[in-house]
C-alpha angles and dihedrals in degrees: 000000000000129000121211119168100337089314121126103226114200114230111164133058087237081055102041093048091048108139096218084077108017130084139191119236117202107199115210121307098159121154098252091064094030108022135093101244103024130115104274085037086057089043095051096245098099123161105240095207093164096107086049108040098076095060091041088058089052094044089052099040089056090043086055089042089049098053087242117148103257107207128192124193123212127195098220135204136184109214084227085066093232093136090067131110134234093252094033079061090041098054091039099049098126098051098033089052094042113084102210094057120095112249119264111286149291097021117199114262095029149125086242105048083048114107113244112276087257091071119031111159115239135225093275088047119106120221123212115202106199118184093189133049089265122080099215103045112107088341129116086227088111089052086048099048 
């Protein structure tokens, strides 16, 4: 470890990967992308996850058994669509004007927008709601981190 300043630099895997700073981010595996059932799954583009899910579940289960902040990201949708931006209106026009189509997915509160139950995330877990593709932008995944 360095010191600069009165600042403790990382140099070493061992120190960089210390849980006491470090934190694991699950991206999300929510059942409208993963799950049988679920949106991508009914339009034929589902995220077969199954080669990857058993070493996820380890991964998280150290992290928990290492007091290390276990974060899961959610894409996030309102059924209102009020979440959405100008160009995401603009791209989905046709559906988003026409009254007999879902709204877009995963909304907020549903099956869909639910991790997998893999990896449902537990009481200490922090959840990031993003409206957008980056994690950060008008998240509180920053204060979190």
């Amino acid at each position: 470890m360095m010191t600069y300043k009165g600042r403790q630099i990382p140099q070493t895997f061992e120190e960089i990967v210390n849980p006491k700073h470090t934190a694991l981010i699950v991206h999300e595996l929510l059942n409208d992308f993963c799950g049988k059932g679920g949106a991508f799954d009914k339009l034929g583009r589902r995220i077969d996850v199954s080669g990857i899910i058993r070493p996820v579940v380890a991964l998280i289960d150290e992290a928990r058994r290492q007091n290390m902040k276990v974060i899961f990201v959610k894409y996030t949708n309102r059924a209102d669509n009020s979440t959405l931006s100008d160009p995401m209106i603009q791209r989905q026009w046709e559906s988003i004007t026409n009254p007999n189509s879902p709204p877009p997915f995963p909304v907020e509160g549903t099956w869909g927008w639910e991790n997998i139950d893999e990896v449902k995330p537990q009481k200490d877990d922090f959840i990031v709601k993003k409206h957008r593709v980056d994690s950060f932008i008008g998240t509180n995944l920053d204060h979190i981190l």
